[in-house]
Chimera marker file (.cmm) of the C-alpha trace (Angstrom):
<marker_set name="trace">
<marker id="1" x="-1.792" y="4.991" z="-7.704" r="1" g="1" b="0" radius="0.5"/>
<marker id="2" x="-2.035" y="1.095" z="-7.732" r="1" g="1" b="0" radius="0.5"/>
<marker id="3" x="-4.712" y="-0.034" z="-9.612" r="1" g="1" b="0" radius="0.5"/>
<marker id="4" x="-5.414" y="-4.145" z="-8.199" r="1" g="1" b="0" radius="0.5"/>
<marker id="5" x="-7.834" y="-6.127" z="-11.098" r="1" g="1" b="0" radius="0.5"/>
<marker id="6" x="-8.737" y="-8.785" z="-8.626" r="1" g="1" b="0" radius="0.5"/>
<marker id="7" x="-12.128" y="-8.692" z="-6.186" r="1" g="1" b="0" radius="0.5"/>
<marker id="8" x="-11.616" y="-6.863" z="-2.609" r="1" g="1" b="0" radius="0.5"/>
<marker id="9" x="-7.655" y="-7.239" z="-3.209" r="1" g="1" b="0" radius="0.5"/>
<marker id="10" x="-7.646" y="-3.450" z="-3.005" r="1" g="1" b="0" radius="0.5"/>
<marker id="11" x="-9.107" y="-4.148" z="0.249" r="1" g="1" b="0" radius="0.5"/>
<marker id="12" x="-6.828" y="-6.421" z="1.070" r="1" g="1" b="0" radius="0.5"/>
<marker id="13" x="-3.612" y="-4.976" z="0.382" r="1" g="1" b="0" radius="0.5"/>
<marker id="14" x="-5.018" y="-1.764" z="2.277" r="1" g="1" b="0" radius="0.5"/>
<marker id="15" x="-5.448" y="-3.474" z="5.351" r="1" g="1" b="0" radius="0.5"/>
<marker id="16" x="-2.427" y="-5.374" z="5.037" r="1" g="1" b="0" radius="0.5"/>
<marker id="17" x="-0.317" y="-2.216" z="4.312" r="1" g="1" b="0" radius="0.5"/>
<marker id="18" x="-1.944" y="0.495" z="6.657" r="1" g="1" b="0" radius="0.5"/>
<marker id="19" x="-0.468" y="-0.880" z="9.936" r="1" g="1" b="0" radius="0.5"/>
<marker id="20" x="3.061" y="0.080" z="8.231" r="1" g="1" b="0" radius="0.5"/>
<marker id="21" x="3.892" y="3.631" z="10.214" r="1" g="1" b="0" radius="0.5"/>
<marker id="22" x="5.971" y="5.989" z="8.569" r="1" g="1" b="0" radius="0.5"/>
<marker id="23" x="9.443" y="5.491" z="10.842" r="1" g="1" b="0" radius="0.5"/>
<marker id="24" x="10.182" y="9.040" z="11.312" r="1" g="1" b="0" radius="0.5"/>
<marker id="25" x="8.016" y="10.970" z="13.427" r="1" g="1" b="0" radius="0.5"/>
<marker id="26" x="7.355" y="14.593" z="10.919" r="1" g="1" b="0" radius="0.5"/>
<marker id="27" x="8.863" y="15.191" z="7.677" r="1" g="1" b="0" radius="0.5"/>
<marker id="28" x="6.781" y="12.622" z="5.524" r="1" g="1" b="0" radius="0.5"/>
<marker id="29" x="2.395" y="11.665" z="5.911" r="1" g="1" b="0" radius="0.5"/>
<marker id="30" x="1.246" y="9.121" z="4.344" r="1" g="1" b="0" radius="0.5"/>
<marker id="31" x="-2.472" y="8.338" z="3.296" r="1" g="1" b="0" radius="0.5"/>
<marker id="32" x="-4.210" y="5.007" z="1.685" r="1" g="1" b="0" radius="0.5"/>
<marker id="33" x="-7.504" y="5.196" z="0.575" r="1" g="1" b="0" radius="0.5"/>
<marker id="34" x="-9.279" y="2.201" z="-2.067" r="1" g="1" b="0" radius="0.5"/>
<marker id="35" x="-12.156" y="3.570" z="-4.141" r="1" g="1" b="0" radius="0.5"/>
<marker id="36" x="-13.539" y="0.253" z="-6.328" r="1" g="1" b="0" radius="0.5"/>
<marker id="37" x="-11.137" y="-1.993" z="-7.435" r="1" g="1" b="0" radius="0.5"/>
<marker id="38" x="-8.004" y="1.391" z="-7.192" r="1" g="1" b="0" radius="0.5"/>
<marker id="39" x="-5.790" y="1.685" z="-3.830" r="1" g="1" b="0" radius="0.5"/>
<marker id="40" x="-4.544" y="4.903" z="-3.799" r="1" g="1" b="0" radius="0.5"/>
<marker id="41" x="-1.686" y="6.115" z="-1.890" r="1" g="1" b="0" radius="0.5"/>
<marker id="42" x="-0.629" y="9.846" z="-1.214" r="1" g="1" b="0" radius="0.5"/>
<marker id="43" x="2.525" y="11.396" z="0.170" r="1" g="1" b="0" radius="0.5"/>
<marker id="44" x="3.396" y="14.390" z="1.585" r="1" g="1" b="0" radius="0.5"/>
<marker id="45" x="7.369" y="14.618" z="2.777" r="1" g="1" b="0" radius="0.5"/>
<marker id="46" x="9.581" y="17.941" z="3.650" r="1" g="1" b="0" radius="0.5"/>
<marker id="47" x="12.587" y="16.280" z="1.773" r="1" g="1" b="0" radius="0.5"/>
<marker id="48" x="12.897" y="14.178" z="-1.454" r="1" g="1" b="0" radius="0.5"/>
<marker id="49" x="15.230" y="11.870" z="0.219" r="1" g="1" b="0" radius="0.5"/>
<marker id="50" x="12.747" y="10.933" z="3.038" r="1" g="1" b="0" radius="0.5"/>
<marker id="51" x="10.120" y="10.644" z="-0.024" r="1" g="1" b="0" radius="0.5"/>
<marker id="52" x="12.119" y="8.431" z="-2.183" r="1" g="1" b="0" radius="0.5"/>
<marker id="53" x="13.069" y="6.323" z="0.862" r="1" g="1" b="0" radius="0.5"/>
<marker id="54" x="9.136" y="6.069" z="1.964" r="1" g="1" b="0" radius="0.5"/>
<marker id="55" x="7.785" y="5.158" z="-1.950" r="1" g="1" b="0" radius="0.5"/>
<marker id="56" x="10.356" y="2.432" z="-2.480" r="1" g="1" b="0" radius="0.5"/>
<marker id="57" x="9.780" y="0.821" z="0.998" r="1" g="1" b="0" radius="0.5"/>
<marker id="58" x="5.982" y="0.958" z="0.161" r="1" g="1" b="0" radius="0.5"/>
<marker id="59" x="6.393" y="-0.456" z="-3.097" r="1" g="1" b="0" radius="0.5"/>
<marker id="60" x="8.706" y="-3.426" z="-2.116" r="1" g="1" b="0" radius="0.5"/>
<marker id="61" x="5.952" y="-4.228" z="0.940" r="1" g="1" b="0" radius="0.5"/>
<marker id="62" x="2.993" y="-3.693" z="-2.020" r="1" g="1" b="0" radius="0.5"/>
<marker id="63" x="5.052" y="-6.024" z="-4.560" r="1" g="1" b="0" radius="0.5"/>
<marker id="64" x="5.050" y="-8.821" z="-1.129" r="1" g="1" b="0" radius="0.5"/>
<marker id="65" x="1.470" y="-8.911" z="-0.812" r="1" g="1" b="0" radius="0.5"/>
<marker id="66" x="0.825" y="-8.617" z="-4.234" r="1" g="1" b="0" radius="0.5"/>
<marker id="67" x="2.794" y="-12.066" z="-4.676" r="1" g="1" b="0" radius="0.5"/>
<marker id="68" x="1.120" y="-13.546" z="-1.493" r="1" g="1" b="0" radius="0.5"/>
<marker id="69" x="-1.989" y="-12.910" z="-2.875" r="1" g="1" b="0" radius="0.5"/>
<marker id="70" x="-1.221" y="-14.293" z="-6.391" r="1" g="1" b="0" radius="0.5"/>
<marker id="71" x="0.002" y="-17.461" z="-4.601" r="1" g="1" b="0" radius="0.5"/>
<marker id="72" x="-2.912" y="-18.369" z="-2.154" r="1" g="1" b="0" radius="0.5"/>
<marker id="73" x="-5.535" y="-17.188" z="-4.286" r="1" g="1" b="0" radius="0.5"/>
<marker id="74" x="-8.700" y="-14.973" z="-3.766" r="1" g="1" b="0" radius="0.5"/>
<marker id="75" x="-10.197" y="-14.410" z="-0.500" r="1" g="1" b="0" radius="0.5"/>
<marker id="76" x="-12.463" y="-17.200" z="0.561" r="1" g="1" b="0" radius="0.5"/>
<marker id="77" x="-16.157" y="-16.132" z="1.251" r="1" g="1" b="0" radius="0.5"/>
<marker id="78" x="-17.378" y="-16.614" z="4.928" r="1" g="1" b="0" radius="0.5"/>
<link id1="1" id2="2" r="1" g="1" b="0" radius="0.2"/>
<link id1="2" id2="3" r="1" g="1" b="0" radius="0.2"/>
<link id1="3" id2="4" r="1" g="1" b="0" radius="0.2"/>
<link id1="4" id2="5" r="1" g="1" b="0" radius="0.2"/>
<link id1="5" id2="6" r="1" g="1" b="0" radius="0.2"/>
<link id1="6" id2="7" r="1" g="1" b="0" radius="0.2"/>
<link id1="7" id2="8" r="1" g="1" b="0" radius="0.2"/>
<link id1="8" id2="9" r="1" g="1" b="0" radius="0.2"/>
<link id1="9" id2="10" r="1" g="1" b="0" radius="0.2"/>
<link id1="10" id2="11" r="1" g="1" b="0" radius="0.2"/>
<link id1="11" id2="12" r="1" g="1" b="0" radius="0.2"/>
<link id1="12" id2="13" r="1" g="1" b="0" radius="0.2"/>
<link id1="13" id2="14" r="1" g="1" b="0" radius="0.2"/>
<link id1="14" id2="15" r="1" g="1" b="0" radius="0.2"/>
<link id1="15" id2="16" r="1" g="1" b="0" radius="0.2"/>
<link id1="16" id2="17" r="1" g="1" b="0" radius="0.2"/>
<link id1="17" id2="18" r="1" g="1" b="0" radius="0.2"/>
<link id1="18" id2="19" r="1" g="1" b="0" radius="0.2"/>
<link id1="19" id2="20" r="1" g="1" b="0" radius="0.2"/>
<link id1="20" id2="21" r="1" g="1" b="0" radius="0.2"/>
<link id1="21" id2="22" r="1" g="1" b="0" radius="0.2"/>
<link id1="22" id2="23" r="1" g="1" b="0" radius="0.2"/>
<link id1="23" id2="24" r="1" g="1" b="0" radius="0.2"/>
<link id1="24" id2="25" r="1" g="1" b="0" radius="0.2"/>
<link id1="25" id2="26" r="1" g="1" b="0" radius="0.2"/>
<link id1="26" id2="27" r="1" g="1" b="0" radius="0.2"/>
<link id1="27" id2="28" r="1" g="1" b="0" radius="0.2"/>
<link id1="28" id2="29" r="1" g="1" b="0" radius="0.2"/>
<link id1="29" id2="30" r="1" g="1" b="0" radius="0.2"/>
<link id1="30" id2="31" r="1" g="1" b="0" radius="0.2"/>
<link id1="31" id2="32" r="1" g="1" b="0" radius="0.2"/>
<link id1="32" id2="33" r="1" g="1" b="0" radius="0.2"/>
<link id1="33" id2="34" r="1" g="1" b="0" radius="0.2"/>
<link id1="34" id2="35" r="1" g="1" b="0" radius="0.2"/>
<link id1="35" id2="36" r="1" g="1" b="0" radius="0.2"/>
<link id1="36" id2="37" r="1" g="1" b="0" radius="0.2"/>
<link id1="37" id2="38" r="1" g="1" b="0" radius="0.2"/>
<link id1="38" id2="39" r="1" g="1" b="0" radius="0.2"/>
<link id1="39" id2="40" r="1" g="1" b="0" radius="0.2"/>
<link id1="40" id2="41" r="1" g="1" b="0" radius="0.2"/>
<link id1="41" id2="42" r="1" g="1" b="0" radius="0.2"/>
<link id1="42" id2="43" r="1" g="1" b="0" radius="0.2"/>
<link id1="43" id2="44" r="1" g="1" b="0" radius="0.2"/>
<link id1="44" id2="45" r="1" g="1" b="0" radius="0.2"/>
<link id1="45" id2="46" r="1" g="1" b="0" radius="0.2"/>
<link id1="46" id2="47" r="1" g="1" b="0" radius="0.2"/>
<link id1="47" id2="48" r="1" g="1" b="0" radius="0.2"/>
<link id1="48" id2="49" r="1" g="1" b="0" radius="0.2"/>
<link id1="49" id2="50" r="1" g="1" b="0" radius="0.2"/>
<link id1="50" id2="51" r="1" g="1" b="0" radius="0.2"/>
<link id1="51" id2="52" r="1" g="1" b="0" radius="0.2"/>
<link id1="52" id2="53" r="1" g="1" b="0" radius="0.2"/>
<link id1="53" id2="54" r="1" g="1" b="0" radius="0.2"/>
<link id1="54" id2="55" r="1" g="1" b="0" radius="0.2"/>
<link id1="55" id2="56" r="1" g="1" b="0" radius="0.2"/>
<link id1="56" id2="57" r="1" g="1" b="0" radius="0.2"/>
<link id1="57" id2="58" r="1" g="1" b="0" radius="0.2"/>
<link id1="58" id2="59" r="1" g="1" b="0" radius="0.2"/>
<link id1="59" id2="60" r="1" g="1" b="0" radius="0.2"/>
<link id1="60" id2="61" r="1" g="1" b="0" radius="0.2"/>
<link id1="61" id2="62" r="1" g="1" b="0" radius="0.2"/>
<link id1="62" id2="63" r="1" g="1" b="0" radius="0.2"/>
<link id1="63" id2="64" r="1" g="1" b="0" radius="0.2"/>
<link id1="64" id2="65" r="1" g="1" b="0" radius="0.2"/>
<link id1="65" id2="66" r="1" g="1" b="0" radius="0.2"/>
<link id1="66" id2="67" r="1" g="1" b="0" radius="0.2"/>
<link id1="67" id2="68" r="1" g="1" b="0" radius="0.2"/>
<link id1="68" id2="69" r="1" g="1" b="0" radius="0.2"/>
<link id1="69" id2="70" r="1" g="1" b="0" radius="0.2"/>
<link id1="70" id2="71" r="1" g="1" b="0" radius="0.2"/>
<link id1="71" id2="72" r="1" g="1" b="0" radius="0.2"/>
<link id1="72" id2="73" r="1" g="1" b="0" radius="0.2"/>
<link id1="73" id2="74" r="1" g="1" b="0" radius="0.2"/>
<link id1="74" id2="75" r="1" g="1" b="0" radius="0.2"/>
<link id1="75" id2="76" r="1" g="1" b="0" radius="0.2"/>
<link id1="76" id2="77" r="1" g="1" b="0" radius="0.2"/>
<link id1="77" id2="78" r="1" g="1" b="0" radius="0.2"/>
</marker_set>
């Protein structure tokens, strides 16, 4: 679980991360959901090596928009 402080960046990191496919088609599912302010991910994986290697890949691409979001700033209202 993720929890994002800043308005709709929950949002936006879920929409920026969801288009990311899982590489391998069975062995690992993976499911984002934001409630609030709280993206939440959960995994399900038949090995703990295709587990590992999902959560770290998820976590370097959450870290990227993290920082892209941190340098351009909030969403701007339309």
């Amino acid at each position: 679980e993720s929890r994002i402080n800043i308005c709709n960046s929950a949002d936006i990191a879920l929409r920026s991360l969801s288009p990311d496919r899982e590489p391998r088609k069975g062995g690992i599912s993976k499911e984002l959901t934001v409630s609030g302010r709280t993206l939440s991910v959960r995994w399900s994986a038949d090995e703990a090596r295709i587990l590992r290697v999902s959560v770290n890949s998820f976590l370097d691409h959450l870290s990227l928009v993290l920082e892209t979001m941190e340098m351009f700033g909030p969403p701007v209202s339309q």
